[in-house]
C-alpha positions in Angstrom: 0.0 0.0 0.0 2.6 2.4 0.9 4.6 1.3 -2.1 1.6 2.5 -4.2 1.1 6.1 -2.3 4.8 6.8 -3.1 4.0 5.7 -6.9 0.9 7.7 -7.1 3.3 10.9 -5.8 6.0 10.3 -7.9 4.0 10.2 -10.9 2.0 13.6 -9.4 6.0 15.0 -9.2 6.5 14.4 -12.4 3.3 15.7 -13.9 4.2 19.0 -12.6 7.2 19.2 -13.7 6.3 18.0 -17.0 4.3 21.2 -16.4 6.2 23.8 -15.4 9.0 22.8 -18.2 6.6 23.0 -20.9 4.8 26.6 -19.3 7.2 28.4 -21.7 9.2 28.5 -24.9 11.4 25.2 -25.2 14.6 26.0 -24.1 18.0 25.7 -26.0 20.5 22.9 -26.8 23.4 24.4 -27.5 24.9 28.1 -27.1 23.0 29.7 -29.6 20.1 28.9 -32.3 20.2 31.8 -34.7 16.4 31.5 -36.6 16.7 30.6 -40.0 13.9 31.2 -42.5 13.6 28.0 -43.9 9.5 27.9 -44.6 9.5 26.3 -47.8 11.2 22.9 -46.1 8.1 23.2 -43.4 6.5 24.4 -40.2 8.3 23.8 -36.6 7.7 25.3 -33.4 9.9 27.7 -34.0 12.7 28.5 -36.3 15.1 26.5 -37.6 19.1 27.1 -36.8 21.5 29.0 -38.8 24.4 27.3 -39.0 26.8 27.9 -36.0 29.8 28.7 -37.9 28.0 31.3 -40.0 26.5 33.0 -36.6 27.7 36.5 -36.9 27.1 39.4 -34.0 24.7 41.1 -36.1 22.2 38.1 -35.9 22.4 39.3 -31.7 21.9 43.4 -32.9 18.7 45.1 -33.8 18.7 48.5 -34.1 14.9 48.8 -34.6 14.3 50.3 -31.2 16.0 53.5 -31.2 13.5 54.9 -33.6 10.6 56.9 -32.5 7.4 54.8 -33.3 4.5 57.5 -35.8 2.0 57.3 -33.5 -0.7 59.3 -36.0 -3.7 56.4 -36.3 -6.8 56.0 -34.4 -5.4 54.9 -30.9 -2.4 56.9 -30.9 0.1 54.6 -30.3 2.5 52.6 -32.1 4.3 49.3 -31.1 7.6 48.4 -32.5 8.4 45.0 -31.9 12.0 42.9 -31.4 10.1 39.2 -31.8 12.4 36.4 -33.0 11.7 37.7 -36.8 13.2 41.4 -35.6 16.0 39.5 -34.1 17.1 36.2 -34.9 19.4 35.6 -32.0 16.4 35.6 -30.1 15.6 31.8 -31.2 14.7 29.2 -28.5 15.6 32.1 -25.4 12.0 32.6 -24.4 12.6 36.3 -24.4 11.9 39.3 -26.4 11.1 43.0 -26.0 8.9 46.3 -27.6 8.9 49.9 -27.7 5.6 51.4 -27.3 5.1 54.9 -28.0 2.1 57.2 -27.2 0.6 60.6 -28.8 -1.2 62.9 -26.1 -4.0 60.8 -24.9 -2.7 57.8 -26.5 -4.2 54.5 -25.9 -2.6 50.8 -26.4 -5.6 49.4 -26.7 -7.1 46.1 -24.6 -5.3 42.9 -25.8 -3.2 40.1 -24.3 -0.3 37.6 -25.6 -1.4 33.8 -25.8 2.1 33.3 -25.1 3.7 35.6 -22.7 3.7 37.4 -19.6 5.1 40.9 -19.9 6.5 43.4 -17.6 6.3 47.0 -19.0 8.7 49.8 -17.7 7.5 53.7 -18.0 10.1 55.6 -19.4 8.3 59.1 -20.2 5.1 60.5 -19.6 2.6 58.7 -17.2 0.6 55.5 -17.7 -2.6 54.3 -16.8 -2.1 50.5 -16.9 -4.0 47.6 -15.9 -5.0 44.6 -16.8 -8.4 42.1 -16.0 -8.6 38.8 -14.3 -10.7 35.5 -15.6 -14.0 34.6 -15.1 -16.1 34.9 -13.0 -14.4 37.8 -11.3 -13.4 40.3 -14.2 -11.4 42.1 -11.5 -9.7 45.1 -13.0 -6.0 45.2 -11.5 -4.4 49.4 -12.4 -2.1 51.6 -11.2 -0.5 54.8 -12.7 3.0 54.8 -14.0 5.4 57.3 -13.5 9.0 57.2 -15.1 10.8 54.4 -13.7 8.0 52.3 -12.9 7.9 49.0 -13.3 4.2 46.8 -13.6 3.5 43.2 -14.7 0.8 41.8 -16.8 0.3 38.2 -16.6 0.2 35.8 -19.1 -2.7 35.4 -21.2 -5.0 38.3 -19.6 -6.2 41.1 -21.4 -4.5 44.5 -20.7 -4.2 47.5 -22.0 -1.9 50.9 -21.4 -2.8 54.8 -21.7 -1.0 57.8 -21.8 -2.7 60.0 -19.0 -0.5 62.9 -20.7 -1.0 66.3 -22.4 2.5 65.3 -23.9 3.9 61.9 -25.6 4.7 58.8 -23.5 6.9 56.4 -24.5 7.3 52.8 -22.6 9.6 49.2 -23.2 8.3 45.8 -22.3 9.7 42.5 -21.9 7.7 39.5 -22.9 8.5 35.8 -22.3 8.1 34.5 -25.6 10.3 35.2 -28.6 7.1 35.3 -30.3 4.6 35.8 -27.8 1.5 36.4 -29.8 -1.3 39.6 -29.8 -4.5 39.6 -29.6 -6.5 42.6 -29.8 -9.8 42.2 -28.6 -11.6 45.2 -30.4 -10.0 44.1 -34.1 -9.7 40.5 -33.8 -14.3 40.7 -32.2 -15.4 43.5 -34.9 -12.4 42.8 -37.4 -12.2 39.0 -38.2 -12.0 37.7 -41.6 -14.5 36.7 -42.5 -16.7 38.6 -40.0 -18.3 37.4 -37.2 -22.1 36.9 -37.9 -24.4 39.9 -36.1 -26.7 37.5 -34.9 -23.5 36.1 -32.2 -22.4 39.6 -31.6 -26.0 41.4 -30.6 -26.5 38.5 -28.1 -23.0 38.5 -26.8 -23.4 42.7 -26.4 -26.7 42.5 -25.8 -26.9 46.1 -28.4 -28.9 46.6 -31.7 -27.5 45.1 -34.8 -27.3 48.6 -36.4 -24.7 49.7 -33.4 -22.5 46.4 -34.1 -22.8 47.6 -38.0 -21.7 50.5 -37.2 -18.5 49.3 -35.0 -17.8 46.3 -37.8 -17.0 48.8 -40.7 -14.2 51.0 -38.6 -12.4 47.4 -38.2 -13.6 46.2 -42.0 -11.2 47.8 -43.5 -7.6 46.8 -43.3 -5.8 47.7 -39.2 -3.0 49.9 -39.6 -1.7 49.7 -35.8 -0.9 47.1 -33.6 -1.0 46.6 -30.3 1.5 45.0 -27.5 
């Protein structure tokens, strides 16, 4: 009997750990795995290797984020990502980062990452940031960010950033995913391709079709902003 209770918790130890280890991107086998875009020989989660010998520093350099992001479309904001296609030394490290800048009244609108937590820093401006817990809850979690400040969104959870400002805000975030995925609730609900039949989206809002008309065509036409 007690043979079988330290069985039973062995196999309960392992589970979890078979858990935890999988809870995030894989993790590497060797120094470095430089992405290779090799999509033509078929998919993998993930990128393929460069060859070692042919790793050069500038596949660890990206230079993207030094430039201030044009922040003139509807929200006001503008994301520039360094994901794993930014940045190919970025392969199999579970890590990646953004710039995120904001006009006056800017807004990063409410979205979350499938595949990442992310902890945002404040590094002009202030920032109202929050994010909004599961079901059944729906508890809204905020605080404002000053320069310097430092706040986390978890992974999965819909969040969203705004620049409280009379002046432009500008922010970086660190995500634990080289790709970590966005979705953005407003364009992927009112923007899907094809769209989302009326009938599902006046009972989910619980409006008059001729309001969700009117909020389907300003996400019909093609998104020219992302969100992170």
């Amino acid at each position: 009997m007690a043979n079988n209770h330290y069985f039973t918790f062995t196999i309960a130890i392992l589970a979890l750990a078979s858990s935890v280890a999988y809870a995030s991107d894989p993790g590497p086998l060797q120094d470095f795995c430089v992405a290779l875009d090799e999509s033509k020989a078929g998919f993998v989660n993930g990128n393929f290797c460069k060859d070692p010998l042919l790793v050069t520093a500038d596949d660890f350099f990206y230079s993207g984020l030094r430039n201030v992001g044009n922040t003139s479309n509807p929200v006001g904001s503008l994301v520039t990502p360094a994901f794993v296609a930014e940045l190919p030394g970025l392969n199999t490290l579970g890590i990646s980062i953004v710039r995120i800048d904001f006009a006056p009244n800017g807004l990063n609108a409410p979205h979350s990452h499938p595949r990442a937590a992310e902890v945002l820093t404040c590094l002009e401006g202030s920032l109202y940031a929050g994010f909004i817990s599961t079901n059944p809850q729906h508890r809204l979690f905020a605080k404002i960010l000053h320069e310097g400040d430092v706040f986390v969104f978890p992974r999965g959870l819909i969040h969203f950033q705004l620049n409280l400002g009379k002046t432009k805000a500008r922010a970086m975030a660190a995500l634990s995913s080289q790709n970590p995925g966005i979705i953005t609730i407003a364009n992927t609900i009112f923007g899907s391709n094809p769209p989302v039949p009326t009938d599902v989206l006046t009972k989910a809002f619980q409006v008059d079709k001729k309001v969700i008309d009117h909020i389907q065509k300003q996400f019909q036409s093609e998104n020219n902003y992302d969100e992170l």
